[in-house]
C-alpha positions in Angstrom: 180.6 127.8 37.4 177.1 127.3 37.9 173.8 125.6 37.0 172.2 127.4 34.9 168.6 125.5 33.6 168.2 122.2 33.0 165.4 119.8 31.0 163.4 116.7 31.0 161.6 114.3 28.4 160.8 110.8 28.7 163.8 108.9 27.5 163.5 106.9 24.0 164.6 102.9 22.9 166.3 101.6 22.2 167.5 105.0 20.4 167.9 107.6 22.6 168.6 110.2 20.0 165.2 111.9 19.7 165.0 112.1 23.1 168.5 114.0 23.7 167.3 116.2 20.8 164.1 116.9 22.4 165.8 118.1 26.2 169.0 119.7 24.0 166.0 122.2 21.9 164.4 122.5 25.7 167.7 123.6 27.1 168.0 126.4 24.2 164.1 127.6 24.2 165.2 128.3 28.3 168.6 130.0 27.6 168.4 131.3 24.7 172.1 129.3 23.5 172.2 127.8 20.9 173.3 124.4 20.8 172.4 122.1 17.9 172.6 123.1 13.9 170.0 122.6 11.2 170.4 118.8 11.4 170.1 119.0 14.8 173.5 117.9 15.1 176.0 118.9 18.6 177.6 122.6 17.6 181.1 121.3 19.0 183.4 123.3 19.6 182.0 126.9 20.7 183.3 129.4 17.8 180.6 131.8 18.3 179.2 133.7 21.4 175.7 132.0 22.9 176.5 128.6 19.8 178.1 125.8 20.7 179.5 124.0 23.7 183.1 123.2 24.5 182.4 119.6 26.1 179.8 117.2 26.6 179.0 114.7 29.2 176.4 112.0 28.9 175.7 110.0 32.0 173.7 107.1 31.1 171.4 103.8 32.7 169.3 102.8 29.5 171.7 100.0 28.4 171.0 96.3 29.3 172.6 95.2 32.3 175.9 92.6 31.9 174.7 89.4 32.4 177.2 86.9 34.4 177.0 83.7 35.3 179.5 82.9 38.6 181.2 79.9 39.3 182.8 78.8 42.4 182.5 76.5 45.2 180.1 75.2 47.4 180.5 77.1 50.8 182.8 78.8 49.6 183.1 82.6 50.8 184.7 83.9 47.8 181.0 83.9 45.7 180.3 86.4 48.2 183.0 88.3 47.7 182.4 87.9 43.7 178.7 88.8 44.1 179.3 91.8 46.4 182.3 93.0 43.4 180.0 92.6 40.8 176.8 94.6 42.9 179.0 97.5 42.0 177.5 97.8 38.9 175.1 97.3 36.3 175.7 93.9 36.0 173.0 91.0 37.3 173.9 87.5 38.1 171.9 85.0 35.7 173.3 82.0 36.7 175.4 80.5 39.8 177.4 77.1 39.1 178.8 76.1 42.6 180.8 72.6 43.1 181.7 70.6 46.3 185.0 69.9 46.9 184.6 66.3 47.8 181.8 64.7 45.2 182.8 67.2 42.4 178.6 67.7 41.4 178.0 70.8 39.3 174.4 71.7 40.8 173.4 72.7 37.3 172.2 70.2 34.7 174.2 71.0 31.5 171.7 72.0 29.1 170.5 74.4 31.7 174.5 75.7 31.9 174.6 75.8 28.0 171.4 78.1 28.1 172.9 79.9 30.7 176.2 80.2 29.0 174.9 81.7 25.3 172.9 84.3 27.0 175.8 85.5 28.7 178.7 88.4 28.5 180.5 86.7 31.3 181.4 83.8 32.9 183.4 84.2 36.8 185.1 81.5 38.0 186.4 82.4 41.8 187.3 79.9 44.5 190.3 78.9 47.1 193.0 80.5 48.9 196.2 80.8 47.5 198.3 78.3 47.7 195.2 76.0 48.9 195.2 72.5 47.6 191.1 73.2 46.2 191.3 70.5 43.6 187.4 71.1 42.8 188.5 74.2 40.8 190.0 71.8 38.8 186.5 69.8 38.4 184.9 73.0 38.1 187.0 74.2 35.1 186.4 71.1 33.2 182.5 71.0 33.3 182.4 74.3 32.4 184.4 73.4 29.2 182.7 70.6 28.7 179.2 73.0 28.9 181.0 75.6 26.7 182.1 73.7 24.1 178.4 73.1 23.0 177.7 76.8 22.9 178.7 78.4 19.4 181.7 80.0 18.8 180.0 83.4 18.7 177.4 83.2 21.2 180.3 82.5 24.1 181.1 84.5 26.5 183.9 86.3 27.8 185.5 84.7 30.9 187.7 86.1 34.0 189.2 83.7 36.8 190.0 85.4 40.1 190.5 82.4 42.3 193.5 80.5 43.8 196.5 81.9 42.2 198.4 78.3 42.3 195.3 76.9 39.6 195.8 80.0 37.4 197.8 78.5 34.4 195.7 75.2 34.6 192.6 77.3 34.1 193.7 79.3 30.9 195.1 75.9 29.6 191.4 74.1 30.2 189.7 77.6 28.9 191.3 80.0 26.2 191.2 78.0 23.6 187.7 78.1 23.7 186.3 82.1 24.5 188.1 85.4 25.8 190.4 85.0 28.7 191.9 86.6 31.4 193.4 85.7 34.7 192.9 88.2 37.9 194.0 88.1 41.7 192.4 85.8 43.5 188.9 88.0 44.9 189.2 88.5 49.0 187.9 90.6 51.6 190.6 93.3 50.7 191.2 92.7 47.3 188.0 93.6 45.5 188.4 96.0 42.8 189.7 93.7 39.9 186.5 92.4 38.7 184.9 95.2 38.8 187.1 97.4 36.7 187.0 94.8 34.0 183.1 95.0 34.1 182.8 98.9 33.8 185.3 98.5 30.8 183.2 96.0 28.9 179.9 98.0 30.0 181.2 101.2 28.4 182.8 99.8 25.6 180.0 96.8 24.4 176.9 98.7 26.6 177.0 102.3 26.6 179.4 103.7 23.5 177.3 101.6 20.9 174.4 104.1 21.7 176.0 107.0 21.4 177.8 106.9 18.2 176.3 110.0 16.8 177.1 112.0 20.1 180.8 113.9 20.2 181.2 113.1 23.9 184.2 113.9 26.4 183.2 111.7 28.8 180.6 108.4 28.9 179.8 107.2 31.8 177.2 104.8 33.8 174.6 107.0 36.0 175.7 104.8 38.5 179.8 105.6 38.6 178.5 109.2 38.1 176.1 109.6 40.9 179.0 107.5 43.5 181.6 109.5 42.3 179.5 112.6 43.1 178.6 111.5 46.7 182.6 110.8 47.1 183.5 114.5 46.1 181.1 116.1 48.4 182.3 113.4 51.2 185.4 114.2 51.0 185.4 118.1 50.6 183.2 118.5 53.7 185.5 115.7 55.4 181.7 114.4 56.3 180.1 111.0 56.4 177.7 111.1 53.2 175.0 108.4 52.0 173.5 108.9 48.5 170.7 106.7 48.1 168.8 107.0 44.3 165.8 104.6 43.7 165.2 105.0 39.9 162.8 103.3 38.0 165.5 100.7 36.7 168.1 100.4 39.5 168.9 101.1 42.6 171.8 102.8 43.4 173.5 103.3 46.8 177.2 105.0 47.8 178.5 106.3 51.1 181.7 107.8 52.3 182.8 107.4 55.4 186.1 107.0 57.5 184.4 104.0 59.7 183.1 102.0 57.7 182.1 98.2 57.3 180.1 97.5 54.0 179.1 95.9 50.8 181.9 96.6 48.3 185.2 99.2 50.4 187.1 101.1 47.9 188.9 102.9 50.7 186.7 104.8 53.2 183.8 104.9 49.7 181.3 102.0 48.5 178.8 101.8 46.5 176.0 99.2 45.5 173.8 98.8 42.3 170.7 96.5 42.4 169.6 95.7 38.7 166.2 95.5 38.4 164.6 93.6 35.0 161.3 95.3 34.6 161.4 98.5 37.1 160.9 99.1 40.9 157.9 97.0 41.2 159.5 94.2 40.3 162.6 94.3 41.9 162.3 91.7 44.5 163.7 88.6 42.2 166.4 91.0 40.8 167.5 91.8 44.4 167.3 87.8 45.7 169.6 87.2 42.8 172.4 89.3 44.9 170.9 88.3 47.9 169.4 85.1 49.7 166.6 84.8 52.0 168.6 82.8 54.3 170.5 86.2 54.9 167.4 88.4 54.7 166.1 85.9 57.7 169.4 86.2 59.1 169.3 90.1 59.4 166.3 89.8 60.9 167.1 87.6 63.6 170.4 89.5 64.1 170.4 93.0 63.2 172.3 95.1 61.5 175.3 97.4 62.8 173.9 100.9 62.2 176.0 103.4 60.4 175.5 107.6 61.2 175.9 109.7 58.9 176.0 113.5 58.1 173.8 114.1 55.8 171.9 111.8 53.4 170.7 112.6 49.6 168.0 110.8 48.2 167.1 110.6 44.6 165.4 108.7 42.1 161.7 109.2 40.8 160.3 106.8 43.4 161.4 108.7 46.2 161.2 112.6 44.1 158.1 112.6 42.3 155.8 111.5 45.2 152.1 113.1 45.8 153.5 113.8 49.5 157.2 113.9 50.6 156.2 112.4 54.1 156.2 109.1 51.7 159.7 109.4 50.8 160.8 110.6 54.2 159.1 107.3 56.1 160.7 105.0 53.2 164.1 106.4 54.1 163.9 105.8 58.2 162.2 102.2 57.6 164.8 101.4 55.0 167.7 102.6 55.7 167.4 103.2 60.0 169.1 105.7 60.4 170.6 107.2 63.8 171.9 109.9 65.9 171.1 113.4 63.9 172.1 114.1 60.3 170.5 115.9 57.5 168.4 114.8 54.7 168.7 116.2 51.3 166.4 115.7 47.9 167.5 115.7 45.2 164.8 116.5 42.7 166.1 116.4 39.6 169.0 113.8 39.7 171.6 116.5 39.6 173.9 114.5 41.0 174.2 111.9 38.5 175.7 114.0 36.0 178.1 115.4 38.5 180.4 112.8 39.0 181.0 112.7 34.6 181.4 116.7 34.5 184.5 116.2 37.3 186.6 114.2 35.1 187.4 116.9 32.6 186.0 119.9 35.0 187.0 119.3 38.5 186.4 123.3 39.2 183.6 122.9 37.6 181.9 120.2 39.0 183.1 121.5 42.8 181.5 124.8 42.6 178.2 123.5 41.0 178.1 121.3 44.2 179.1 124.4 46.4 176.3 125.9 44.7 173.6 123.2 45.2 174.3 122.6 48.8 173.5 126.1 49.8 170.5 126.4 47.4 167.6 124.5 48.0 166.5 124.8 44.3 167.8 121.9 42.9 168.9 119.7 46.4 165.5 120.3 48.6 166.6 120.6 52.4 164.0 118.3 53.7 164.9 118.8 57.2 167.0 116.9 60.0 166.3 113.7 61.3 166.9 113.0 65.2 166.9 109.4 65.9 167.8 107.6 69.0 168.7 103.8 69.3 167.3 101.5 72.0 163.9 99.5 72.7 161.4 100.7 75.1 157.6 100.2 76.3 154.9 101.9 73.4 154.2 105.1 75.0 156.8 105.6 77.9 159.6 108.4 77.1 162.4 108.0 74.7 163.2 111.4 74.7 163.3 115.0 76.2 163.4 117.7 73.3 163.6 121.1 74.4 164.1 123.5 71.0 165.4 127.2 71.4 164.8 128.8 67.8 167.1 131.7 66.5 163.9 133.6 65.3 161.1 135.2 67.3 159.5 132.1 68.3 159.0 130.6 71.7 161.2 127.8 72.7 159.5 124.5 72.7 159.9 121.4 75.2 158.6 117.6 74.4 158.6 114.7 75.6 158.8 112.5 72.4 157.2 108.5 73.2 158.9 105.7 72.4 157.0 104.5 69.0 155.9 107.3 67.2 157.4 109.8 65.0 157.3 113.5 65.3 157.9 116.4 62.7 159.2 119.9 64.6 157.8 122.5 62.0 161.5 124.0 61.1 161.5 126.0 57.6 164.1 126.3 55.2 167.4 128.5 56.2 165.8 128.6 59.7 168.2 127.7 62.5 167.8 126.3 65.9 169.6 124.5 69.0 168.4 121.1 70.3 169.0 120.3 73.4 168.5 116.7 73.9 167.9 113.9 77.1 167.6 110.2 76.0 166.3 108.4 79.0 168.5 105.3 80.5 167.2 102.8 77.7 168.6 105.0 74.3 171.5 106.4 73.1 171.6 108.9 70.2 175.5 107.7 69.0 174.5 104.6 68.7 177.7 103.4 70.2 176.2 102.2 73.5 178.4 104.5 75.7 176.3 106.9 75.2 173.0 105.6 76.8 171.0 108.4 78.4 173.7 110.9 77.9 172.9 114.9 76.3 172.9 116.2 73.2 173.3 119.5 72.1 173.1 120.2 68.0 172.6 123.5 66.0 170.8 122.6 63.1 169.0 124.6 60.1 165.5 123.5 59.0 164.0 122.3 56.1 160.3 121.9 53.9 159.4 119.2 56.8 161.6 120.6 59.8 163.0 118.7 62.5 162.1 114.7 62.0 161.9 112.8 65.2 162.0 108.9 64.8 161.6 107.6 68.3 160.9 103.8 66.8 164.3 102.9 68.5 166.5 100.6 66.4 165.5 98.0 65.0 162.0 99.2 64.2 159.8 96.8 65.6 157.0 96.5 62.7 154.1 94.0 63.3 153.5 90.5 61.7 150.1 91.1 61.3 149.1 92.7 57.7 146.1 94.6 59.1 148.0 96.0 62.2 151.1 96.4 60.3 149.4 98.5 57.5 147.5 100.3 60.8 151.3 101.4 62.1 152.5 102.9 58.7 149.4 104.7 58.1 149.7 106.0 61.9 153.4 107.1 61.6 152.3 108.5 57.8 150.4 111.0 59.6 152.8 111.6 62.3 154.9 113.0 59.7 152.3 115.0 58.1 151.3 113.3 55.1 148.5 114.6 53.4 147.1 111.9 51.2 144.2 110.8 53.4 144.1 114.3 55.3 140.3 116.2 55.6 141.2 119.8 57.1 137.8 120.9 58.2 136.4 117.4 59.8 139.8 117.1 61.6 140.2 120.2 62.9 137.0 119.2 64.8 138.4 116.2 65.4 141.6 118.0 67.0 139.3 120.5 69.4 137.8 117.3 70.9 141.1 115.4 71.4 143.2 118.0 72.9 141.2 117.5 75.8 141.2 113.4 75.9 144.5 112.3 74.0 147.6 114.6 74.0 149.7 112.4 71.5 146.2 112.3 69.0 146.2 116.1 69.5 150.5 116.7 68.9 149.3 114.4 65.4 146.6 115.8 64.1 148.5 119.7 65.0 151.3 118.8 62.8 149.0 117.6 60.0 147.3 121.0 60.7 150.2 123.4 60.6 152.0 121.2 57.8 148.8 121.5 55.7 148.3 125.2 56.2 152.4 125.7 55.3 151.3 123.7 52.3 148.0 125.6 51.3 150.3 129.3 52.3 153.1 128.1 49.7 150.5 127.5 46.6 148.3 130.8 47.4 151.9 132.3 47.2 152.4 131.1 44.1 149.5 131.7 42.6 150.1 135.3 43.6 152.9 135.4 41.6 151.2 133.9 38.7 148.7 136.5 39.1 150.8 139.3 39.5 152.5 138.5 36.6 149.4 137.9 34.1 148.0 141.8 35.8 151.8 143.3 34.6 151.7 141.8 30.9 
């Protein structure tokens, strides 16, 4: 099995038929199959040779998020673990009702919790350890029913309880009568799948089948389960340590497999995180502090972050594919996501992978060897390159690290001495292969472990459309506080990695002449701008070629 062509068309609502329709007829204009009749109606099953298809997968985001309003206790850790369950997919938090133990004081007035309620699909109630004595569950249970019992009959939503098992009977006696119920395992550390299993069930039943009535699907499934079950496979066939980031124009999704890990949501060594936006990317910030608090975004700051290697990272997503320059993308992954030690960043252009993860529940042959296939084609999942990124602080300017590059091809071997601060882009093409050979000095360590603070590195890696991506920032990456400065260093490490937005080849090519013989780092810059523009300007006179060549033939 492979990939064979695929389509794209803006999608339609709240019907998405016309639009299916539209990338279906796309699909058969490029392979000549035929899949829909007259009525433009799915030809199921194939009878006929080049008509028809035997199954049909539809991975889908367009449906409204579930909206949930949690309950719990003040201080109590167990909203955390509720929040972080119910991150794991498309599901936003509308509402939070917490209670103190001692004064039993719902911090919600109860016409705002009657709002609250009716708009609703769920209402999670978590709180206590088993076997506890928390008596304000028992507070907590009966101002919710007091709040509930002013919302109509129809407009109520479903509720789950997942707190201290020893209150579980007293809850469904205070709350079935009134709206769906069901009891759960108390929500812990270790014990986080229950809520959302029951989530993904309701989202495909109420969410995403309602849309596709008129479709004779095998499998429905939300983008998101899709695109984390697709990271899982490839994590686990490779036994490597995978992080699949996709920034749509909706949601965010996030999923990483790993043997070592400490995270969000742990199914295993695999997690994944969704962050529901209301009205697109732009607009994502009062989704996210929904899931989030600035307290902990303060906190993170202050105390930073354990950071995780990895392998190889896919990104997806229009906001970080369909850039005007993929330096863009690249510098939004190292600020966001830090990454260390050396691993391999992938794109993936066309959201392949989100389908992936639906085709391998009827196809698991299928769905390996298409992912065989992409990994060693950069068609579809664009090699970007490999990023090379040490962790440790050090003085602007003074060495972070000693790079000396022996290439496989007929090229001269290259030695730097990379500055703490700046970023640098090693011009490494795709299915090229070379051997670093690198030094941290005594303040940086490329595991990220500590033990390994000034120690070698050797790697054999294989390049990419940017090459070899040096982030000597350290970890964290110190930005500045000022806006002007701090809008100074982004533009600065923009053109460290090439980006062309701003870029004028003939007035900085002057510009270069003069500063090789002043300022070496301004020179090392304004060369990789150079030779990443020319690869650039070589790639669409090829092209055109082609074009041409074509047009002479016909």
């Amino acid at each position: 099995h492979h990939l064979i062509a695929t389509a794209t068309t803006p999608t339609t609502t709240p019907d998405i038929n016309p639009c299916l329709v539209t990338a279906i007829k796309q699909l058969q204009t490029e392979t000549g199959h035929r899949f829909l009749n007259r009525n433009d109606k799915l030809i199921k099953p194939q009878t006929i040779k080049n008509q028809g298809v035997d199954a049909l997968v539809i991975a889908t985001s367009v449906a409204e998020p579930i909206k949930i309003v949690l309950a719990g206790l003040t201080h109590d850790v167990s909203l955390e673990y509720a929040q972080h369950a119910i991150s794991t997919t498309y599901a936003e938090t509308s509402c939070q009702i917490t209670l103190s133990g001692r004064d039993a004081r719902p911090t919600r007035e109860t016409g705002t919790t009657k709002h609250a309620f009716s708009e609703s699909d769920f209402i999670i109630i978590v709180g206590g350890v088993d076997g506890g004595n928390t008596s304000g569950i028992i507070e907590l249970t009966k101002n919710i029913r007091a709040s509930l019992e002013l919302v109509p009959v129809e407009n109520r939503p479903q509720i789950i309880y997942a707190g201290n098992n020893r209150f579980r009977s007293h809850v469904a006696n205070v709350l079935s009568d009134l709206a769906s119920f069901k009891s759960l395992d108390n929500i812990t550390h270790h014990n986080l799948h229950g809520i959302p299993h029951e989530l993904d069930k309701f989202y495909h039943a109420r969410k995403i089948h309602p849309i596709l009535t008129d479709w004779q699907t095998d499998v429905e499934i939300a983008t998101a389960k899709s695109y984390s079950q697709a990271i899982y496979y490839i994590g686990q066939s490779y036994k490597a340590k995978i992080l699949g980031v996709d920034v749509g124009s909706k949601t965010t999704t996030i999923a990483m497999n790993r043997h070592d890990t400490m995270s969000t949501v742990q199914q295993g060594d695999f997690q994944n995180h969704v962050t529901c936006t209301d009205i697109g990317v732009g607009l994502s910030l009062d989704s996210l502090l929904k899931q989030s608090s600035l307290e902990k975004i303060y906190a993170k700051a202050l105390a930073p972050q354990r950071w995780l290697n990895f392998d190889l990272i896919v990104v997806g997503g229009q906001a970080l594919t369909q850039v005007n320059d993929l330096a863009l993308s690249v510098l939004t992954i190292l600020d966001g996501l830090e990454p260390i030690g050396i691993c391999d960043i992938m794109c993936d252009n066309i959201g392949v992978l989100n389908i992936l993860g639906g085709i391998a529940n009827i196809q698991p042959l299928a769905a390996a060897q298409v992912t065989d296939s992409l990994l060693d084609s950069s068609s579809v999942l664009n090699k970007i390159g490999v990023i090379v990124a040490p962790v440790g602080i050090g003085k602007i300017g003074s060495t972070a690290l000693h790079v000396h590059v022996i290439f496989d091809h007929k090229r001269e071997p290259l030695m730097l001495d990379i500055s703490f601060g700046t970023v640098h882009v090693i011009p490494l093409g795709i299915g090229e292969k070379a051997k670093l050979d690198l030094h941290p000095t005594k303040k940086f360590d490329l595991k990220g472990t500590g033990k390994f603070v000034g120690k070698r590195v050797v790697a054999k890696v294989e390049g990419g459309t940017l090459g070899i991506i040096i982030d000597a920032r350290g970890r964290p990456i110190s930005m500045s506080r000022d806006d002007v400065k701090r809008r100074k260093q982004i533009q600065t490490w923009l053109g460290q990695l090439g980006c062309m937005l701003e870029f004028q080849p003939e007035k900085d090519i002057d510009t270069w002449i003069h500063a090789r013989q002043h300022n070496v780092e301004q020179a090392k810059t304004l060369f990789y701008q150079l030779n990443t523009y020319c690869t650039e300007i070589t790639h669409r006179v090829k092209i055109l070629k082609h074009i041409l060549d074509e047009i002479y033939e016909e």
